[in-house]
C-alpha positions in Angstrom: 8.1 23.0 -6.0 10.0 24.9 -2.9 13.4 23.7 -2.7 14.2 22.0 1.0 17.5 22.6 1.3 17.4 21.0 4.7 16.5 17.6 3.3 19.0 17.8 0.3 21.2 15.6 0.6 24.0 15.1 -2.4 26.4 12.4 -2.5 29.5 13.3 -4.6 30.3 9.0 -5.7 32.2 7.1 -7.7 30.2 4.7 -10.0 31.4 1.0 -9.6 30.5 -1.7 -12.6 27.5 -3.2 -11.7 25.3 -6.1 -13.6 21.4 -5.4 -13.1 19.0 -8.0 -12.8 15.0 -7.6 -12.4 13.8 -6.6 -9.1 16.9 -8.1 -7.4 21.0 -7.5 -6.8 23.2 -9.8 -5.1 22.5 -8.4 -1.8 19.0 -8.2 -2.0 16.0 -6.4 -3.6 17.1 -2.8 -5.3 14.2 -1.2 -2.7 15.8 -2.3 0.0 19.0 -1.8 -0.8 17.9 1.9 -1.1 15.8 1.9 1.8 19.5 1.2 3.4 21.1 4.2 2.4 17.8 6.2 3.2 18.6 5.2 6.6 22.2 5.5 7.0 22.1 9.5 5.2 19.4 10.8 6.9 19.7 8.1 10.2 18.1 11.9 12.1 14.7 11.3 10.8 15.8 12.7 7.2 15.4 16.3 8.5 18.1 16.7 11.1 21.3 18.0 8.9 23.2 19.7 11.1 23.1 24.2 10.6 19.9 23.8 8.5 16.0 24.4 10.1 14.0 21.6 10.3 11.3 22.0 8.0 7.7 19.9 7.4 7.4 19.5 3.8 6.3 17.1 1.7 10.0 15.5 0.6 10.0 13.4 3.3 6.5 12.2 2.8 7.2 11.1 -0.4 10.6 8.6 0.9 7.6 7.5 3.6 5.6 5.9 1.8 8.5 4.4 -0.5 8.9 3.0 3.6 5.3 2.2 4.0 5.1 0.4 0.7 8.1 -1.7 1.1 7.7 -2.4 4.6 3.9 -4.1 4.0 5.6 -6.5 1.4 8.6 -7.4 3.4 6.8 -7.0 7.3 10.3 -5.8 8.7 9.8 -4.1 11.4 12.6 -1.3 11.1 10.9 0.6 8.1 8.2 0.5 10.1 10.1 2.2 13.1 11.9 4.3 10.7 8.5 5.7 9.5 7.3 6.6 12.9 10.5 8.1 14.5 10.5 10.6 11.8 6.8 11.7 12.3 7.0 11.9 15.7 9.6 14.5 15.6 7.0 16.9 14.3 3.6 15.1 15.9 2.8 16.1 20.1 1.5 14.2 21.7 -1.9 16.8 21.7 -1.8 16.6 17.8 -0.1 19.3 17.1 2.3 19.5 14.2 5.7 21.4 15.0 6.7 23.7 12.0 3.3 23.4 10.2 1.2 26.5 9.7 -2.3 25.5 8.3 -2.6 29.4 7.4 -0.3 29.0 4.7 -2.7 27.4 3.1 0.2 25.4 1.2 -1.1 22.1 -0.7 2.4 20.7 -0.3 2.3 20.4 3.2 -1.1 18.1 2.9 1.4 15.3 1.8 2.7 13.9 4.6 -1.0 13.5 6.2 -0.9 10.0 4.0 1.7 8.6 6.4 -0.5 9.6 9.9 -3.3 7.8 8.7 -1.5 5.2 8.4 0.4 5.5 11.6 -3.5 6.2 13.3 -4.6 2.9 11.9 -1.4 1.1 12.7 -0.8 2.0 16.4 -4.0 3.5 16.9 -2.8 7.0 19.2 -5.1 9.3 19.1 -2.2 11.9 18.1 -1.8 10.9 14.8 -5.5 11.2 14.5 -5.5 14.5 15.8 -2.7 15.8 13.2 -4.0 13.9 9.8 -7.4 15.6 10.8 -5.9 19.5 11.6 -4.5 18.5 8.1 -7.9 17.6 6.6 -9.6 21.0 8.3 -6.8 22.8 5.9 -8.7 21.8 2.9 -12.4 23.1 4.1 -11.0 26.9 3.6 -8.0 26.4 1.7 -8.3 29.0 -1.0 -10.4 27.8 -4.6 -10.5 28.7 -8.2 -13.7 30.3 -8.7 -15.0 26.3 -10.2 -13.4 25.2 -7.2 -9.9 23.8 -7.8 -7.7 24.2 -5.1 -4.9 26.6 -4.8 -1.4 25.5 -5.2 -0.3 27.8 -2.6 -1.8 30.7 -1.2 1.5 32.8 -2.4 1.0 31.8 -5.4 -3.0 32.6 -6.1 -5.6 31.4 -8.4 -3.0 28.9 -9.4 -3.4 24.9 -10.0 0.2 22.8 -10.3 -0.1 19.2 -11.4 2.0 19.0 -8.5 -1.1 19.6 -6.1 -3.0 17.1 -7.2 -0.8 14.2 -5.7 0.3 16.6 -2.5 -3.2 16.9 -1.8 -5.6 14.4 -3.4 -4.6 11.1 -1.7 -4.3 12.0 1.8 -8.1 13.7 1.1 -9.4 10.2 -0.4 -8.0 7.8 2.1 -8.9 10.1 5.2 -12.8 10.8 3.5 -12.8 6.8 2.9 -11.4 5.8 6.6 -14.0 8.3 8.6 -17.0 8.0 6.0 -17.3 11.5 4.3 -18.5 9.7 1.0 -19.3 13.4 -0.2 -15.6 14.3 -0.6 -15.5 12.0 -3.5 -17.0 14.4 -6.0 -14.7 17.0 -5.1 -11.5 14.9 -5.1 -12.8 13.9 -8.9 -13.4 17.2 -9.6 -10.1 18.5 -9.1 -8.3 15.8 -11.6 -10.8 16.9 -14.1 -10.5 20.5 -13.9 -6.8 20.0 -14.2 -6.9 18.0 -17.4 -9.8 20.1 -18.9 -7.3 23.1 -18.6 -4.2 21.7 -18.9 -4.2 18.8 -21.6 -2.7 19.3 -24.8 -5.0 18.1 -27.5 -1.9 17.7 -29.7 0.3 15.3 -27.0 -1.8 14.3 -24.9 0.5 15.6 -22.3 -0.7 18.0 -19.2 1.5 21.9 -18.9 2.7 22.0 -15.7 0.4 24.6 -14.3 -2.7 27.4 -14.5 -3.0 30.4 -13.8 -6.9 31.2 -13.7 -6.3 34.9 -13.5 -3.7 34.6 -16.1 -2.0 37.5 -14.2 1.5 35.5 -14.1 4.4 36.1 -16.3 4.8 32.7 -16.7 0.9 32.1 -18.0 -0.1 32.1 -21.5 -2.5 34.9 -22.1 -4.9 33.2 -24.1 -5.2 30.1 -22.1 -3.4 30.5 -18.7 -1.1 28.2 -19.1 2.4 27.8 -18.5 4.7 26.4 -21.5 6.5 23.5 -20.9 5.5 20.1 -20.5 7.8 19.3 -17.2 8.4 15.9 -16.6 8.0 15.6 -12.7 4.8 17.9 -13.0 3.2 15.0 -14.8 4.4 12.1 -12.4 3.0 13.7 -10.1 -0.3 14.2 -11.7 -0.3 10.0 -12.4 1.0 9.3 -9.2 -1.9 11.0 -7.6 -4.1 9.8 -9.8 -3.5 5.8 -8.9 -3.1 6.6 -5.4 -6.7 8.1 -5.2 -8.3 5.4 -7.1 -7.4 2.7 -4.9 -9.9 4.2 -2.2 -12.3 6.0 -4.6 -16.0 3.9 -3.9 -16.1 1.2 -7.0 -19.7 2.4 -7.4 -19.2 6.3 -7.8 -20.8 7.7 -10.7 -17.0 9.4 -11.7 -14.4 6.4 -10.8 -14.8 5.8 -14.6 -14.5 9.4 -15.6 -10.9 9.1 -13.7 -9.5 5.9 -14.9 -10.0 7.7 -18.3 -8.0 10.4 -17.4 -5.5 8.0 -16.3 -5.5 6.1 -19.4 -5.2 9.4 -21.5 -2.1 10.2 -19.6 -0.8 6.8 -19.8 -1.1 6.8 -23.2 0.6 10.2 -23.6 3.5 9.2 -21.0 4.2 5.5 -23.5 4.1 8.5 -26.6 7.2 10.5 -25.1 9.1 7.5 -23.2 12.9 7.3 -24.8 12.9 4.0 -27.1 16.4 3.8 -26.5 17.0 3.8 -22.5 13.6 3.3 -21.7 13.2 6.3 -19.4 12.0 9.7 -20.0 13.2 13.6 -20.6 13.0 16.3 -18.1 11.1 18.5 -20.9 9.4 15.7 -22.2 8.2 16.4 -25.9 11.5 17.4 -26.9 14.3 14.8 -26.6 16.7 16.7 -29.2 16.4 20.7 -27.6 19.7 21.5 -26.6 20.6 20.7 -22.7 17.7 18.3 -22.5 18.3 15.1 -20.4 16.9 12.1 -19.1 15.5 12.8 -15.8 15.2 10.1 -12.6 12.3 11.0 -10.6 10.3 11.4 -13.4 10.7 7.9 -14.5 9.9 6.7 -11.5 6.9 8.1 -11.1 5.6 7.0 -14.8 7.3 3.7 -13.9 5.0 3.5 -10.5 1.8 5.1 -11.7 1.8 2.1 -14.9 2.8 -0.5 -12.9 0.0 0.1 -10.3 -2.2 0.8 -12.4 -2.1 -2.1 -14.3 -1.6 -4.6 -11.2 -4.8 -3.1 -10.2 -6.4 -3.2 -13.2 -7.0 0.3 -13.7 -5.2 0.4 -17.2 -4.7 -2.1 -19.7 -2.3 -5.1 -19.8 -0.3 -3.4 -22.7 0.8 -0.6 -20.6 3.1 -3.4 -18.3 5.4 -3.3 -21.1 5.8 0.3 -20.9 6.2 0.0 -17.0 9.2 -3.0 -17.6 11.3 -1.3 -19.9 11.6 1.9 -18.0 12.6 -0.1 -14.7 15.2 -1.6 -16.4 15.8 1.7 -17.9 16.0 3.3 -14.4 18.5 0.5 -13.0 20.9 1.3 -16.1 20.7 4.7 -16.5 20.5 6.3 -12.5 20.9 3.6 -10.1 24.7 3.1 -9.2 26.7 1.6 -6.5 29.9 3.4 -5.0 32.7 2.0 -3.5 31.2 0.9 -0.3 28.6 -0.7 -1.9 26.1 1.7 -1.6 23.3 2.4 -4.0 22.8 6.2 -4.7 19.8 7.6 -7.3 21.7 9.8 -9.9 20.0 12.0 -12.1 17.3 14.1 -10.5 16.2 17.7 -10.7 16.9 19.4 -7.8 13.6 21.5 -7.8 11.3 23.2 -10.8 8.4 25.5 -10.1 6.5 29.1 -11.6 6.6 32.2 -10.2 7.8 32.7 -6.6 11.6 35.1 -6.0 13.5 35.0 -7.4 11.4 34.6 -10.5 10.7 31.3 -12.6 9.7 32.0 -15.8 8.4 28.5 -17.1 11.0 28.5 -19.6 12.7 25.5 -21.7 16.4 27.5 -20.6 14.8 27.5 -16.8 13.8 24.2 -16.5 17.3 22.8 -17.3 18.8 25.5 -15.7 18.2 23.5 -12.1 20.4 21.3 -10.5 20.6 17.7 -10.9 21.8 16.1 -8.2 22.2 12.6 -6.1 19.7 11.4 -3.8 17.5 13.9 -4.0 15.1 13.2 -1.8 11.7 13.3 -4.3 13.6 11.5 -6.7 14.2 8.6 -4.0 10.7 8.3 -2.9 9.7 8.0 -6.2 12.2 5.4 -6.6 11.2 3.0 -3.8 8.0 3.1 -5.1 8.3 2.0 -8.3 11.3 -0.6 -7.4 8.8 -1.9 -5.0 5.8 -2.2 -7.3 7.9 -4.0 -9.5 9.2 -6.3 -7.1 5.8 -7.3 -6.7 5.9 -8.8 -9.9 7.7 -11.6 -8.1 5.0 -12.7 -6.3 3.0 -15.6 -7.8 -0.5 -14.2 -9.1 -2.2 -17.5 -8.1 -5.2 -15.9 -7.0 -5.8 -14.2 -10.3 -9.9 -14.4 -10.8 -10.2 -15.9 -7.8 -11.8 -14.4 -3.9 -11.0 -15.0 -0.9 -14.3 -14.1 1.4 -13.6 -13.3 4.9 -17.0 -13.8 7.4 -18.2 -10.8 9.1 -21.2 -12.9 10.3 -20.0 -15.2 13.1 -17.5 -12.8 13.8 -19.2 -9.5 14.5 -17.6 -7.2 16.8 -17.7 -3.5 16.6 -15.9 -0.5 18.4 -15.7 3.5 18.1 -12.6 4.8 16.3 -10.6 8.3 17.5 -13.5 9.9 15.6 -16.2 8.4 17.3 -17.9 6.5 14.7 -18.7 3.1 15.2 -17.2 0.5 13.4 -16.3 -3.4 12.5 -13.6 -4.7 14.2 -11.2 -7.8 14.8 -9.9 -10.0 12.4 -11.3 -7.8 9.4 -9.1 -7.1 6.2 -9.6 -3.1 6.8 -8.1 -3.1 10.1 -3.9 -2.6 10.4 -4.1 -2.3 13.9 -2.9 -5.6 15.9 -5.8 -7.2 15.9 -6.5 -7.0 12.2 -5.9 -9.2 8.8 -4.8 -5.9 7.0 -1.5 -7.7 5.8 -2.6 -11.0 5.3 -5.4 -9.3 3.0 -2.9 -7.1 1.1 -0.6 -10.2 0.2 -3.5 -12.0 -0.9 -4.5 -8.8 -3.0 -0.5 -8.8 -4.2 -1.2 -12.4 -5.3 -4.1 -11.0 -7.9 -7.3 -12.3 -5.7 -9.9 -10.2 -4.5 -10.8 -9.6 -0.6 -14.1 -9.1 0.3 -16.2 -9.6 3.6 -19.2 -11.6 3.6 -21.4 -9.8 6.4 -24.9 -12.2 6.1 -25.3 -16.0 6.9 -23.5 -17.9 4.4 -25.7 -19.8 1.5 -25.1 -21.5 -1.0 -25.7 -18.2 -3.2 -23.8 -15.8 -1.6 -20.8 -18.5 -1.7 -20.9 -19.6 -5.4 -17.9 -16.6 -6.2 -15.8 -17.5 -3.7 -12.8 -19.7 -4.2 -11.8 -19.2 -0.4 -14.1 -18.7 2.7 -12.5 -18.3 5.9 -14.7 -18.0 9.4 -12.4 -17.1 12.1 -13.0 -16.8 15.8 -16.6 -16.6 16.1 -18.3 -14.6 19.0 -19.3 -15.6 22.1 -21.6 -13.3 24.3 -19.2 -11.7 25.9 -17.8 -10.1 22.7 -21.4 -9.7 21.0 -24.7 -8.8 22.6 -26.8 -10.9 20.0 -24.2 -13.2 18.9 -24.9 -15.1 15.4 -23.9 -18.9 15.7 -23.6 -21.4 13.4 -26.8 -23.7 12.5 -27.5 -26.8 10.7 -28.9 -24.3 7.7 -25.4 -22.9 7.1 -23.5 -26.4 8.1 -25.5 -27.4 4.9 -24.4 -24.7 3.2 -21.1 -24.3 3.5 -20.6 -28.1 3.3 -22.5 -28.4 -0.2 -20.2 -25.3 -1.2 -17.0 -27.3 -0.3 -18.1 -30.7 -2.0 -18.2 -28.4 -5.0 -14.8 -26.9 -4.6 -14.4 -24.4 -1.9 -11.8 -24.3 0.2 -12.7 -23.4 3.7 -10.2 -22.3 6.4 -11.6 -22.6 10.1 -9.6 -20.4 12.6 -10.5 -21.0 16.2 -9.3 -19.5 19.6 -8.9 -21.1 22.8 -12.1 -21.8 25.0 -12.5 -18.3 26.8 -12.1 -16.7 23.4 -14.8 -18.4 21.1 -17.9 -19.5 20.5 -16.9 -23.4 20.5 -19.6 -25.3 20.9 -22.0 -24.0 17.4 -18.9 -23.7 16.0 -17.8 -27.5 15.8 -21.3 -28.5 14.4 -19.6 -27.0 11.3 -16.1 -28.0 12.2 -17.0 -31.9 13.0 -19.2 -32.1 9.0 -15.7 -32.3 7.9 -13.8 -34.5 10.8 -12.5 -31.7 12.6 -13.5 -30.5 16.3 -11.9 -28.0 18.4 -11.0 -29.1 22.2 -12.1 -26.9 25.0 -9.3 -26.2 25.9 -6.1 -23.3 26.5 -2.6 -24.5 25.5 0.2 -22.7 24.8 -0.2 -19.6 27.2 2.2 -17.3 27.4 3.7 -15.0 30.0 4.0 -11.1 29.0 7.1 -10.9 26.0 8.4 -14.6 26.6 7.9 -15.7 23.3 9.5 -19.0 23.6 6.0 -20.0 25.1 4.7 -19.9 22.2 6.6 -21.2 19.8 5.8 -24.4 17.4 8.2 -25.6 15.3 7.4 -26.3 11.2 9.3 -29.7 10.0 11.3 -28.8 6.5 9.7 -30.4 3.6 6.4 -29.9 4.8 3.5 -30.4 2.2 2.0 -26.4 3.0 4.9 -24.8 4.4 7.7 -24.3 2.2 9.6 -22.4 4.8 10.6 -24.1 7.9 11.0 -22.6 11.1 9.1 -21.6 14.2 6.1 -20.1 14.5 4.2 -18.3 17.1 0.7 -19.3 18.6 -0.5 -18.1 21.4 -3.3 -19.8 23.6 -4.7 -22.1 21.1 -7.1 -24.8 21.0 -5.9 -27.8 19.2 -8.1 -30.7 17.2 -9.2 -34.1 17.2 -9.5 -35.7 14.2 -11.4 -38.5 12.3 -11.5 -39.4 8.5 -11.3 -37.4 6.1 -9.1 -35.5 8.3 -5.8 -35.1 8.4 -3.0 -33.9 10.6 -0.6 -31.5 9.1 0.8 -29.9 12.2 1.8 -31.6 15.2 3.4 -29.8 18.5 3.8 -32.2 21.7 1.7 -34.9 20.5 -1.1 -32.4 20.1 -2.4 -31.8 16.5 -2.3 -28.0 15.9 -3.6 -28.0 12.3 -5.4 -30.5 10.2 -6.7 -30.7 6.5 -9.6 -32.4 5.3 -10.3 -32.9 1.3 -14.2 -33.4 1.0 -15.5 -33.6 -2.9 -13.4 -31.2 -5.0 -13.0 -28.9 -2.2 -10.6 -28.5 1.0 -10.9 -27.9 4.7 -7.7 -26.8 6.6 -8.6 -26.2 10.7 -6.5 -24.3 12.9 -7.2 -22.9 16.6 -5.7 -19.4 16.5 -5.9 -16.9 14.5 -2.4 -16.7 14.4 -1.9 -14.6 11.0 -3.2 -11.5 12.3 -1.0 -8.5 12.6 0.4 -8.2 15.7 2.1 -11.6 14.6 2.9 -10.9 11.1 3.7 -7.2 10.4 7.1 -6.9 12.1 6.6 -5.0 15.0 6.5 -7.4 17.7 7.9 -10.8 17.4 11.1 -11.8 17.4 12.7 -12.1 13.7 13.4 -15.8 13.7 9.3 -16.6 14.0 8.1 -17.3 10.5 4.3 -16.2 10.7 4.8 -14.0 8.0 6.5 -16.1 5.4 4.6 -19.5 6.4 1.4 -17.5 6.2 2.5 -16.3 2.0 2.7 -20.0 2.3 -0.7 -20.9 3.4 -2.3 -18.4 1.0 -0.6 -19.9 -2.2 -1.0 -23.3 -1.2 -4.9 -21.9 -0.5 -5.2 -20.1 -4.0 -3.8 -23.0 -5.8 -7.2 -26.0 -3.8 -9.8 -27.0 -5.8 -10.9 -27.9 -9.4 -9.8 -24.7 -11.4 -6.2 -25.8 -10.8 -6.7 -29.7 -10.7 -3.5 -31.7 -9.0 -1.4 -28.1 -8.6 -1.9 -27.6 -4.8 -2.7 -31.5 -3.9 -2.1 -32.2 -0.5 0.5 -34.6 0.1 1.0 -36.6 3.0 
């Protein structure tokens, strides 16, 4: 890879004593704490060191998504602001990307495309639409091996790197999987498999760092192409990329399974070559006694974060979580310290490694520990907030292992045209990270092991039987929906026969000018609930205090106390079996009702949508987000699979 020199950053400190403990230190969660000195070293946007060009380059959208992924588990609003203020010093406002020359046809500079699709679906500016899709146009021309492997670079031609696969291969599955070009999957699964058809050692297992078709390069084997070495790095990369496309590849594609075989080939070649001493691995990685070999950081990250994801997502076997622990804690030991002003620094990664170029790089064993290592190198730390916060994951409760929660796209059926113009499902859908989506509530219901699906037909008693959850939220009046679907005694039936038998329902109203009431309660009132016409708690532009209903400690679904935030909400009126479980000015704001084996809870706002959970907007002392990672374990843990464990208690 071209070394940055403009995002280098090294950090000349003095290791302190420190005790490691999984996932967490004293003052906080080790992905945090290095999401701190992300932003106090490179505060300019990680690209604005003072005498050196600013540059677009992939570096920094590695670190991103370190941001993006730690910011969805924790929903705090400055990694989310971090994020965008360094994009938007390369993104105008007409698209364009300063510093970024498609005609280079560099793969590297695909990367950071990852990070405006998400800002796109976050914010929803058209801008970041604009650049992720000049991005995307790269890839129709950008040069092909004659089976049709993309280029690393065009400087460097005819040539596949591991490295490409994960600059490249992401951003192309999530951008063909958010504006429907379901025929880019083929090709994104072709280029794994051309990579590991040419570059796997039979032997090993393990993948050379790169190919040279024309086998021109001084570097490339003459027989087979390939370089020599089996760099570390080179392969994270690979495995990286490889989990990161899987998690939009369609479940149903004739070569998803073709894919998570490559991935379990290299997993099982990465456990093969991982020290059994320190846990972590080598920068040449088959030979862990050649003179000047060492352990290397961002490698181990990267194995550490393609295992652990790809076991949490159930794309490799249980066994290889093991593999995934022991080089975490072999990370925290071996490259994570703290200096004197507390600190944390990643010690221990290459500075750069690459074939070919000026001057020359020979794919030797001498050249490949002939680099630099150095301190907070910038690849080496987005590798590390990745894996530190996949692995902090573990520390959320997998109650909703085997279990789904089923969202209704039925009674709540709105649609709209995205920046591309295609026409598409929106509000209050798990898809949707825009404000007025359940993106986050979804993904911390996914973090928790269940599965989140959409139930788009009237519900029956069949297409219910696999859900342990069904929530129906705001349903449409005709205002919002030509040919609005409302509820009827059929699915009143239904539903209620589905709860008797152990279901848990959650009902999410609006206030009166905002929902189909009336339909609605039919459904509401089987179980002794019915939403009042009515509008309270409106609220004036940003005065948040409005809003704000307060959660009594020790309650029986909330284990954190504190205020939350509802805006304009209907509230209930109750009779047996229901029960009040939120109260605000004598007005009951949410109510339980245990019918059979199953559970009702009733609330009249949506109020766990994004735009009140993800950070951005409200205040820091509302608790939306932490009281609604309450209501979906309490949720998870109704009905007859886990007897007395959630019982409400009142």
């Amino acid at each position: 890879m071209k070394k940055y020199l403009f995002f280098l950053v090294v950090i000349a400190c003095s290791s302190l004593p420190v005790k490691f403990s999984y996932g967490q230190t004293k003052r906080g969660a080790w992905s945090e704490k290095m999401a701190a000195t992300v932003m106090h070293i490179w505060k300019d946007s990680l690209v604005m060191q003072p005498g050196k060009p600013v540059k677009w380059a992939y570096d920094e959208g590695v670190v991103l998504e370190g941001f993006t992924n730690i910011w969805r588990r924790t929903a705090k609003g400055e990694y989310f602001k971090f994020i965008q203020k360094s994009m938007d010093h390369f993104v105008q406002e007409d698209g364009s990307i300063r510093k970024y020359k498609s005609e280079e046809y560099n793969i590297d500079h695909i990367k950071n495309g990852r990070i405006l699709l998400m800002l796109y679906k976050v914010t929803g500016q058209e801008k970041y639409y604009k650049a992720a899709t000049l991005l995307r146009s790269q890839l129709n021309t950008h040069p092909r091996t004659k089976e049709g492997g993309f280029w690393h670079k065009k400087i460097y031609p005819h040539q596949m790197w591991l490295d490409g696969l994960y600059m490249g291969q992401p951003f192309y599955a999530e951008y063909a999987a958010t504006f429907n070009q379901p025929e880019a999957f083929d090709d994104i699964a072709k280029q794994f498999v051309y990579m590991e058809n040419h570059a796997r050692d039979k032997n090993t297992g393990l993948l050379y760092h790169g190919w040279d078709e024309s086998k021109e390069q001084k570097w490339a084997n003459k027989n087979t192409g390939l370089s020599p070495h089996f760099w570390g790095r080179a392969m994270g990369w690979y495995g990286m990329g490889l989990v990161d496309v899987l998690e939009y590849f369609p479940g149903k594609h004739p070569r998803r399974k073709e894919l998570l075989q490559i991935l379990e080939r290299f997993a099982t070649a990465v456990e093969k070559v991982q020290d059994s001493k320190s846990g972590v691995w080598y920068q040449i990685l088959d030979k862990p006694t050649g003179k000047g070999n060492y352990l290397e950081a961002s490698a181990s990250n990267m194995f550490v974060y393609a295992l652990a994801k790809g076991v949490r997502l159930g794309y490799l076997p249980q066994k290889f979580e093991a593999v995934a622990q022991k080089g975490y804690q072999g990370i925290l030991k071996e490259f994570i310290k703290t200096d004197e002003s507390g600190q944390v620094n990643l010690h221990g990664t290459v500075s750069v490694a690459g074939l070919g170029g000026n001057p020359y790089r020979d794919g030797s064993y001498e050249y490949y520990l002939s680099e630099k290592v150095v301190v907070n190198d910038p690849k080496g730390v987005g590798a590390y907030l990745q894996a530190a916060n996949e692995m902090e994951l573990r520390a959320i409760p997998a109650v909703g292992k085997g279990k789904t929660i089923l969202l209704d796209g039925y009674f709540n059926n709105e649609f709209m045209k995205d920046a591309s113009g295609q026409t598409i499902p929106f509000h209050y859908k798990w898809q949707e990270q825009d404000n007025n989506g359940f993106y986050l509530l979804g993904e911390h219901a996914r973090y928790r092991g269940a599965k989140t699906e959409e139930l788009k037909q009237a519900p029956t008693t069949d297409n219910l039987k696999n859900a342990s959850v069904y929530i129906i939220v705001d349903p449409d009046t005709e205002k919002e929906t030509d040919k609005p679907n409302y509820v009827e005694p059929a699915h009143v039936s239904a539903v209620s026969e589905w709860v008797k038998n152990g279901g848990v329902l959650v009902l999410m109203a609006n206030d009166l000018p905002n929902a189909e009431l009336d339909h609605f309660n039919t459904l509401a009132t089987a179980f002794g609930i019915e939403f009042k016409k009515e509008t309270i708690n409106p609220v004036t532009g940003r005065q948040f205090d409005m809003g704000k209903i307060m959660v009594p400690t020790n309650h029986p679904i909330f284990k954190t106390s504190g205020q939350l935030y509802l805006k304009e909400i209907s509230t209930l009126n109750l009779k047996a079996p229901a029960k009040s479980v939120l109260v605000h000015k004598g007005d009951v704001v949410m109510a339980v009702a245990k019918v059979g084996k199953g559970t009702v809870f009733a609330v009249g706002d949506p109020w766990l949508y994004n735009e009140y959970t993800d950070g951005r907007k409200l205040p820091a002392e509302f608790q939306n987000f932490a009281t609604g990672n309450d209501l979906l374990n309490w949720l998870l843990t109704q009905g007859p699979v886990t007897g007395k464990q959630g019982a409400l208690k009142l």
